[in-house]
Short mmCIF file of the C-alpha atoms (twelve columns), coordinates in Angstrom:
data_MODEL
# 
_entry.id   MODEL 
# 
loop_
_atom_site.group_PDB 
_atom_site.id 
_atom_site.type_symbol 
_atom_site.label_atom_id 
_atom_site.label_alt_id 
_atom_site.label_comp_id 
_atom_site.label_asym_id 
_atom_site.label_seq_id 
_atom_site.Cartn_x 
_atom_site.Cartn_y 
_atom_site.Cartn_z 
_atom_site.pdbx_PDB_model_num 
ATOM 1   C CA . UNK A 1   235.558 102.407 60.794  1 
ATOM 2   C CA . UNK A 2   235.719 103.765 64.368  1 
ATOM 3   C CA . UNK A 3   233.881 101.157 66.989  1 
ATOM 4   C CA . UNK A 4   230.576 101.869 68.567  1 
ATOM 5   C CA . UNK A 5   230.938 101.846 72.439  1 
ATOM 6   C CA . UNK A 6   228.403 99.149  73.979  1 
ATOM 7   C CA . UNK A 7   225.393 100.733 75.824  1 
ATOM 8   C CA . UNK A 8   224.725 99.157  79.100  1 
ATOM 9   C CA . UNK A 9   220.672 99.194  79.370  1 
ATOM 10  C CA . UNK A 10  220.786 100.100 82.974  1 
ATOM 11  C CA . UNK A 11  222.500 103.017 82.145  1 
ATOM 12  C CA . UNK A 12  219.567 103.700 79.827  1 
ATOM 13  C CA . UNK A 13  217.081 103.382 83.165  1 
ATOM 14  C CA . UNK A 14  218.997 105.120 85.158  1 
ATOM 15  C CA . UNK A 15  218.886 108.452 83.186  1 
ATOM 16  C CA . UNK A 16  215.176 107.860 82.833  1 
ATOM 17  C CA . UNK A 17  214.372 107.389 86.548  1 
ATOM 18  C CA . UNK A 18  217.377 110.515 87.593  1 
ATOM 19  C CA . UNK A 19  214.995 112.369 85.593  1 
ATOM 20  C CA . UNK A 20  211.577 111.382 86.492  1 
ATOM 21  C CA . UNK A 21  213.540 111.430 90.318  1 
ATOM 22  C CA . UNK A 22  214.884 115.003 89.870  1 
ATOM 23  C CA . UNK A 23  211.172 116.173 88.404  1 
ATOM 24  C CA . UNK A 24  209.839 114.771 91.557  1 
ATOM 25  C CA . UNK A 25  211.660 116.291 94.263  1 
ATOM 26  C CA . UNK A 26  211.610 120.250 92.748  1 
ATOM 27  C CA . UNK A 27  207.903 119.430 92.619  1 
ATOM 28  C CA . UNK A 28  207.833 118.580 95.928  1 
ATOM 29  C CA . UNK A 29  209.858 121.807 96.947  1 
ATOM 30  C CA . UNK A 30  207.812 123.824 95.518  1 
ATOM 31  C CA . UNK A 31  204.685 121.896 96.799  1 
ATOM 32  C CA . UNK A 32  206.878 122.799 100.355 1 
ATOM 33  C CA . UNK A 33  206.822 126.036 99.683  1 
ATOM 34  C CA . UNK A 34  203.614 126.865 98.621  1 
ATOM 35  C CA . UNK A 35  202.667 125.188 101.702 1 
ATOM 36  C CA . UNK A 36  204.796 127.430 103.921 1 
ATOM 37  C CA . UNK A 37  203.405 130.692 102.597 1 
ATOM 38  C CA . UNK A 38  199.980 130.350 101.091 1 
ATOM 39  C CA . UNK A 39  199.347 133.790 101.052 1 
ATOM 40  C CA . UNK A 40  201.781 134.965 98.364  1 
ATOM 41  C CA . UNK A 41  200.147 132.105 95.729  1 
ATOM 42  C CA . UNK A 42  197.514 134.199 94.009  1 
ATOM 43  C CA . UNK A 43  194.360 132.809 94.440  1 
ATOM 44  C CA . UNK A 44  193.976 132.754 90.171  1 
ATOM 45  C CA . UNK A 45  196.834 130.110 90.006  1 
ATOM 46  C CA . UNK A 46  195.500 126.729 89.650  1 
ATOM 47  C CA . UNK A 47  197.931 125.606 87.260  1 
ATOM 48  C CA . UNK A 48  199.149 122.149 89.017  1 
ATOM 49  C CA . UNK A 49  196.893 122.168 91.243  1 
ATOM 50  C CA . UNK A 50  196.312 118.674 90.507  1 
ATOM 51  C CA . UNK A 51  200.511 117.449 90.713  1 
ATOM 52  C CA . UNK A 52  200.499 119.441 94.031  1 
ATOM 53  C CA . UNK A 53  197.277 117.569 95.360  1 
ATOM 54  C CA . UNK A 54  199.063 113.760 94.184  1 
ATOM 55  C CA . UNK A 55  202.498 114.970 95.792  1 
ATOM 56  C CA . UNK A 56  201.104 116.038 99.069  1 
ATOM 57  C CA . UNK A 57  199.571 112.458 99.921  1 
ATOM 58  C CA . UNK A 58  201.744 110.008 97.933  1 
ATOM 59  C CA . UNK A 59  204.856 112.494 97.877  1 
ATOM 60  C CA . UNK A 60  207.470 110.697 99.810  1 
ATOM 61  C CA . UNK A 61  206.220 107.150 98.340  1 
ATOM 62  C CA . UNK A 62  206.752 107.912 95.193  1 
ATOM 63  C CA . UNK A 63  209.919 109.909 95.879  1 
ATOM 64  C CA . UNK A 64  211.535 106.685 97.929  1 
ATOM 65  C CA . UNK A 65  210.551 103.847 95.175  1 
ATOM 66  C CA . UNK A 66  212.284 106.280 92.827  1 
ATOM 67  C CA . UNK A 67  215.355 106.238 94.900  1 
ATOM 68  C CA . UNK A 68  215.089 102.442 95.631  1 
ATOM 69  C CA . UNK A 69  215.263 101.976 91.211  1 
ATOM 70  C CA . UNK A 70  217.639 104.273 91.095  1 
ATOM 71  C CA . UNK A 71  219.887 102.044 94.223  1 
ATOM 72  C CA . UNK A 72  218.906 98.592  92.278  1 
ATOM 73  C CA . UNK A 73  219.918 100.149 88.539  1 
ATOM 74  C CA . UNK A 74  223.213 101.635 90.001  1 
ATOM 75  C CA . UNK A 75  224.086 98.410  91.427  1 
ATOM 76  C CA . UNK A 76  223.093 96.852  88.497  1 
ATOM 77  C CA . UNK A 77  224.446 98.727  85.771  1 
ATOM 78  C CA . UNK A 78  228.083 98.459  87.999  1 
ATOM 79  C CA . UNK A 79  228.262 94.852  88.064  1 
ATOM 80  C CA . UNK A 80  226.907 93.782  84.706  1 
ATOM 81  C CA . UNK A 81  229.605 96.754  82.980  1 
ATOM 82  C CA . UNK A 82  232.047 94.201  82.312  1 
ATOM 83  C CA . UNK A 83  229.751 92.011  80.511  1 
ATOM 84  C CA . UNK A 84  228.403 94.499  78.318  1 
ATOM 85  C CA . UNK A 85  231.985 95.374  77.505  1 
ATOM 86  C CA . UNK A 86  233.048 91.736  77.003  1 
ATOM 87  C CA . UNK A 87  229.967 91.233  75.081  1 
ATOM 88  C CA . UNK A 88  230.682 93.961  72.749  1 
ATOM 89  C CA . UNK A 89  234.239 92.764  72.008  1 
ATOM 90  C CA . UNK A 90  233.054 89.241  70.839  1 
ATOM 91  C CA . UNK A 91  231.022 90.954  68.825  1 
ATOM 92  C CA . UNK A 92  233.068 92.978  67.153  1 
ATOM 93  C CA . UNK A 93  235.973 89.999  66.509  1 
ATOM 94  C CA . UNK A 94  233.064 88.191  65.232  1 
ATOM 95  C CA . UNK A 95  232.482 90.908  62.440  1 
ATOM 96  C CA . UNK A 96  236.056 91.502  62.006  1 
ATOM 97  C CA . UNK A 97  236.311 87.618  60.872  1 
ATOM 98  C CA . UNK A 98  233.462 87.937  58.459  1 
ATOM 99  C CA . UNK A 99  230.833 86.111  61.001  1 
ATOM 100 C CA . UNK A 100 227.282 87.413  61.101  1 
ATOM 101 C CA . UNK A 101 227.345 88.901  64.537  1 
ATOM 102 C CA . UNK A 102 224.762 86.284  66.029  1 
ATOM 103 C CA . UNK A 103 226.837 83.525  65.297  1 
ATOM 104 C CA . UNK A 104 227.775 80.441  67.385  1 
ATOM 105 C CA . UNK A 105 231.538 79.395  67.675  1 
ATOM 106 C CA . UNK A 106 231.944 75.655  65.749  1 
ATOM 107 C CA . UNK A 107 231.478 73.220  67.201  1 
ATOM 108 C CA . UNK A 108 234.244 70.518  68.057  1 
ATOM 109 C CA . UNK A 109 233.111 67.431  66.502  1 
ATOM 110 C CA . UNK A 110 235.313 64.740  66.820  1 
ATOM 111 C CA . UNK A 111 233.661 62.434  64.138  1 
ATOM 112 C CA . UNK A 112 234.250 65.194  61.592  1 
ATOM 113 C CA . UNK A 113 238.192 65.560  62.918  1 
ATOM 114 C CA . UNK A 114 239.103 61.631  62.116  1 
ATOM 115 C CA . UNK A 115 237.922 61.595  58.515  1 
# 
């Protein structure tokens, strides 16, 4: 039976907020440039009005705490990697010995080891 790889959750936020980011900043070019040349939008198109409206006064806020997640779950999903990946080997020696895969190494009792 071939071995799941272990998904690291950050990874996980980090394709959620590269999208949400990448959504955000072609909205904001083309809120740019409809703003540079008004006079070719056709006075009929209202469709986004309402995105365009939000972007042009909380824009570049919402752009940089997107970029500031992204910085934190980059960071984040590089230095917890290797516990993911260590994590996912003790889990799968656990299920090759037969363990359920939440269970606790025994216990070294050393009443139990004299009788």
């Amino acid at each position: 039976m071939a071995q799941r790889k272990p998904v690291n959750p950050f990874y996980i936020v980090l394709v959620i907020v590269g999208v949400a980011f990448m959504l955000t900043v072609f909205s904001h070019t083309v809120l740019a440039f409809r703003d540079a040349s008004p006079d070719r939008v056709a006075d009929t198109s209202a469709s986004g009005e309402s995105l365009m409206a939000f972007l042009r006064d909380h824009g570049v806020t919402v752009i940089t705490v997107e970029l500031v997640v992204l910085a934190i779950a980059t960071v984040a999903a590089i230095t917890t990697d290797e516990f993911w990946m260590r994590r996912a080997g003790q889990v799968a020696e656990n299920s090759a010995a037969g363990e359920p895969a939440g269970a606790a190494p025994p216990a070294n009792d050393p009443e139990e080891s004299e009788s």
